[in-house]
N, C-alpha and C positions, 0 to 999 in steps of 0.2 A: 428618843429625842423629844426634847419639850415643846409644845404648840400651843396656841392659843385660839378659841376661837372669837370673834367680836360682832355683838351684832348689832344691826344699825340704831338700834335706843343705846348705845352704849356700854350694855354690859356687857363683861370680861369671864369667858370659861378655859382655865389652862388644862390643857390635858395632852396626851401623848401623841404623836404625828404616826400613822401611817401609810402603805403609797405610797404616792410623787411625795415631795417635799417646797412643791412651789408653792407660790400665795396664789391661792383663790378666792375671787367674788364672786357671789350668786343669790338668787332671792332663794332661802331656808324654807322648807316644806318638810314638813313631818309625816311618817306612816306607822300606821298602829298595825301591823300583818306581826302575826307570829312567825310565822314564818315564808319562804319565798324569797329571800335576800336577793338570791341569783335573777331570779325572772324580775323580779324588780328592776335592779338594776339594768337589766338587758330592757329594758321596757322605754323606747325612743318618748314616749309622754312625759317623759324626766328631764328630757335636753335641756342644755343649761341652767340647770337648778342646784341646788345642794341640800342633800336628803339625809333627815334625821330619821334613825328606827327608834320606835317606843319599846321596842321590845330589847332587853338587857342585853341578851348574848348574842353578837353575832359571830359569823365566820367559823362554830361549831363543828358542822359539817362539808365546809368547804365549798369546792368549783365541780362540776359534774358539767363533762363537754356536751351530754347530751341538754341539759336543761336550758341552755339558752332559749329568750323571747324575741332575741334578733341580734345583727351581728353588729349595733350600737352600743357603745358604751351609755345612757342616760345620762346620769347627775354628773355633774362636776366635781363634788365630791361627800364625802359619805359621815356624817358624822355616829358614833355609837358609844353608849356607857360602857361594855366590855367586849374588846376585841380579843378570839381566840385565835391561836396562831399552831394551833394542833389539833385539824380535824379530826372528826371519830367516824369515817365511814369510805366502806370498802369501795364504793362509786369513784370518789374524790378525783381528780387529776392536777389539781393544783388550790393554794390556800388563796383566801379573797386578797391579801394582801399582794399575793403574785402579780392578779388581775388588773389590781389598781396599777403596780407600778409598770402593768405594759400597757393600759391606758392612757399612763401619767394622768391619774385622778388622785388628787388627795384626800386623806382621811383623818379623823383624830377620837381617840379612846379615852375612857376614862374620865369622860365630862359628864353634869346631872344631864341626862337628857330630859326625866321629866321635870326639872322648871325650864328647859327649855320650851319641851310641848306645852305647857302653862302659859309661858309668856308669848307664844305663837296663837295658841287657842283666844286667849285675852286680848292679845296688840295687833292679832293678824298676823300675816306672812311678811316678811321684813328679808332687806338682805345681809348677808352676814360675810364672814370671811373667818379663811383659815391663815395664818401669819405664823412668823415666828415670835417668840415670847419678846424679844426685845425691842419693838414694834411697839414706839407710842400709839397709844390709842387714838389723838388727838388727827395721827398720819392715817392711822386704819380709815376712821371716821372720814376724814379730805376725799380719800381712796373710792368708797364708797359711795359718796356722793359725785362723786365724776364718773361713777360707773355708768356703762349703756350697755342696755341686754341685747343677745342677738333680734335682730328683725326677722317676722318670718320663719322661725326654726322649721318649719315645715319642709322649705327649700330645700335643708339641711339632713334630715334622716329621711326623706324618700326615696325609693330606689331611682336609678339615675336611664335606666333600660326595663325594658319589659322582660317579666322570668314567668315562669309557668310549676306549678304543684300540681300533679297530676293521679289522677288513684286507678284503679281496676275498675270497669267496666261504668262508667261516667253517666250518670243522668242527667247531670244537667251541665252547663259553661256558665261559669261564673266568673266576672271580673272586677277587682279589690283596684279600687282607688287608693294609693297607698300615699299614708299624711305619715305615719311612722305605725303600721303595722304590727303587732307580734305574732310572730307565727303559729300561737295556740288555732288562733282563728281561722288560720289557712288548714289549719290540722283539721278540726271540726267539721269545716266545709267537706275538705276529703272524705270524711267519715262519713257524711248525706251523700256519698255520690258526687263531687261536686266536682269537675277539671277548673283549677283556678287559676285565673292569667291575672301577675301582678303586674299594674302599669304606675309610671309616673305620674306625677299630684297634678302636673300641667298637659297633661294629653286631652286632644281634642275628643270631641264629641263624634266625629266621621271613623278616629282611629277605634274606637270604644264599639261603633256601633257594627264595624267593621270585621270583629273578634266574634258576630253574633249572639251576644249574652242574654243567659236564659233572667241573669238577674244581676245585678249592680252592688256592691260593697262598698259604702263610704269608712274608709278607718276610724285608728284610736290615732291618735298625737296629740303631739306638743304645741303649746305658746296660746295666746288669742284668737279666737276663731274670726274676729275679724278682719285681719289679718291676710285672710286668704281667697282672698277677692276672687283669683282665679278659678278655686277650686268652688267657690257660691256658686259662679255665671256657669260652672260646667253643669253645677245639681240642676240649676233650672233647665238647662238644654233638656239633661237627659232624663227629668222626675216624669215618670206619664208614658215612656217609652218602654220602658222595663221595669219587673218588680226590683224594687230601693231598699237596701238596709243600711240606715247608718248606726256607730259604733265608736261611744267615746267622743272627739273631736268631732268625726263624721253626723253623731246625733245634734250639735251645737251647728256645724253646717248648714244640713238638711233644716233645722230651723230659722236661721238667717235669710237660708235660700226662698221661705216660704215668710218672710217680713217678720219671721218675732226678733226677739234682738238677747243680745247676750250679756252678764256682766260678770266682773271678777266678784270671788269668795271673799270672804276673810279672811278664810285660812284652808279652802278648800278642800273635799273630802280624798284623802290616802289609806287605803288601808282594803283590810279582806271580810271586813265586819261591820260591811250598814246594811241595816235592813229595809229593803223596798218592798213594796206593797203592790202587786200585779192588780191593777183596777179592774180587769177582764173575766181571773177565774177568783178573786179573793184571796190569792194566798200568799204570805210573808215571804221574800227570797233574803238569803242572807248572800249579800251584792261583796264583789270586789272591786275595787272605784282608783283612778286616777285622774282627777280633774281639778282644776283651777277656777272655771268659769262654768256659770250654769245660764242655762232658757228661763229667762223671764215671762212669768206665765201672765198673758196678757188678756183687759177682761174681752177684747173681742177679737176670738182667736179667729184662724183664719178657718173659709168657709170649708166642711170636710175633715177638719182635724180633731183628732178625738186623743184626749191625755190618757195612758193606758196604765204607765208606775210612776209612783211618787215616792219619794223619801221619806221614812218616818220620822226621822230624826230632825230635819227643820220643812218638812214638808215642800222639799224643791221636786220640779219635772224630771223624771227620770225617763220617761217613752211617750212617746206618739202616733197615732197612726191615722193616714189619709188613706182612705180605704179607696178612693174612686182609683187613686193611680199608684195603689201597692206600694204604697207607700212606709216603710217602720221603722222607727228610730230608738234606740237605746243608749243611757248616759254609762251604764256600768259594760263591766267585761261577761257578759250571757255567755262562756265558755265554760266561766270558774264557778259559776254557780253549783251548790252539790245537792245531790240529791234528787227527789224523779222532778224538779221543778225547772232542773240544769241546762234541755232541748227548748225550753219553749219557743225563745226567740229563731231559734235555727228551725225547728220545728213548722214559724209559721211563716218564715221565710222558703222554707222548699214549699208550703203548698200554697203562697202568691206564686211560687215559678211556676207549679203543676196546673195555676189557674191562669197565667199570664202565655204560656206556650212560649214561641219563640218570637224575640224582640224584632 
């Protein structure tokens, strides 16, 4: 079936629908990942958005139950140059397209995605729509400008009750502030020894301190970090109590929460290929990143705070660290990192807990 996608400068890509087959609006965001489709998508930092892949083939190898990054659908919906509809591998348990249509998330094939990522890279992130081909422009366009994005999406993909990850013989209690989580991170924690208690984005500081934690998880999510008033006033209760890692969303927090401030990208970095620059041991990480908004690096940062990665690429904040109250924040996913450079951040978060004792 024919679709068309339309984006807010106007211009018109027909290509193939598939998925749901409803009209959706969402601000377009492009990811240059070779691959990852799944974790991608499973990836709550996508909430209401609509995700173009740079990379030509998707859906190749299919749905693999075990690779989920959470039990969120992300985007809204999926745009891609060539969609395959006959995976090649013995994992598989269903095609992407299954997935979409028991999310009811739309998709569409066969459009140039790179002038799209051209015309995202150049105009910035804009929003677009998927329609059906008979769909004056002039309607898409009205459509679009009456659009309101969700407020808050954070509300949205947090767990709604406390749940617990637990491994063999536990070193330390850790508990994950959860703004949209993916479970790589709760994986990794397991792997240091870690029992992790995930709690909701609005729990107080008495429930938090209450669970005894040996160390504090600010997540990855979705939307504006301003946004999330509740979850600033929680970091200040508890920054200084416990050793602090934030992650993703969590890293924009912990900076708010400490007065720098935040602003939207142009076109935000997506993708499993920027390189950041560890300022502590010197060495190049090649980062996996989902973000919209970066910490404006201010010239008089706050007293204690020390910038530890930067982007190579436009030279944004990517880590911080307040060393009096164990404090460390990171912009990218320090899980997906490869190679011996992969533990650091987890690395130097177990040994604030081995130095912080119990909270």
């Amino acid at each position: 079936m024919k679709r068309k996608l339309v984006l807010q400068n106007g211009m018109e890509f027909v290509g193939h629908g598939f998925g749901s087959t409803k009209e959706v609006i969402a601000e377009l965001v492009f990811n240059t990942s070779v691959v990852g489709y799944q974790e991608i998508l499973s990836d709550p930092a996508y909430y209401d958005q609509m995700l173009c892949m740079t990379y030509p083939l998707i859906g190749n190898y299919g749905i693999i139950d075990e690779d989920y990054e959470s039990k969120i659908f992300g985007p809204k919906a999926l745009v891609v140059r060539e969609y395959n509809d006959k995976p090649s591998n013995f994992r598989y348990t269903k095609t992407l397209n299954e997935l979409l249509e028991e999310n009811d998330v739309a998709g569409i094939t066969h459009v140039d995605t790179r002038m799209i990522t051209r015309v995202l890279r150049d105009e910035g992130s804009q929003l677009a729509m998927i329609c059906d081909l008979e769909l004056p422009l002039e309607e898409a366009l009205a459509k679009m400008s009456a659009y309101q994005p969700v407020n808050q999406p954070v509300s949205m993909v947090s767990c709604k009750k406390v749940w617990y990850s637990r491994c063999p013989n536990p070193k330390f209690n850790v508990v994950i502030i959860d703004c949209g989580i993916t479970y790589n991170i709760i994986r990794k924690l397991n792997q240091y020894g870690c029992n992790v208690t995930i709690v909701p984005y609005q729990t107080s500081k008495e429930k938090i301190m209450a669970m005894n934690p040996n160390g504090i998880v600010v997540s990855n999510g979705p939307g504006d970090p301003k946004e999330n008033t509740e979850v600033i006033a929680l970091i200040q209760q508890l920054q200084g109590e416990c050793p602090m890692l934030g992650i993703g969303l969590g890293h924009q927090l912990i900076a708010l929460a400490n007065g720098l401030h935040t602003e939207k990208m142009k076109f935000g970095h997506h993708g499993g290929n920027h390189p950041v620059k560890n300022l502590i041991n010197g060495k190049v990480e090649t980062a996996t990143q989902n973000h919209d908004y970066v910490v404006v690096e201010d010239e008089k940062m706050p007293q204690g705070m020390e910038i530890t990665h930067r982007n190579l690429l436009d030279q944004s904040v990517e880590g911080f660290r307040i060393e009096k109250d164990l404090c460390y924040s990171i912009q990218y996913q320090p899980e997906c990192i490869p190679g011996s450079t992969e533990n650091f951040v987890y690395d130097q978060f177990v040994m604030d807990m081995q130095k912080g004792g119990d909270c």
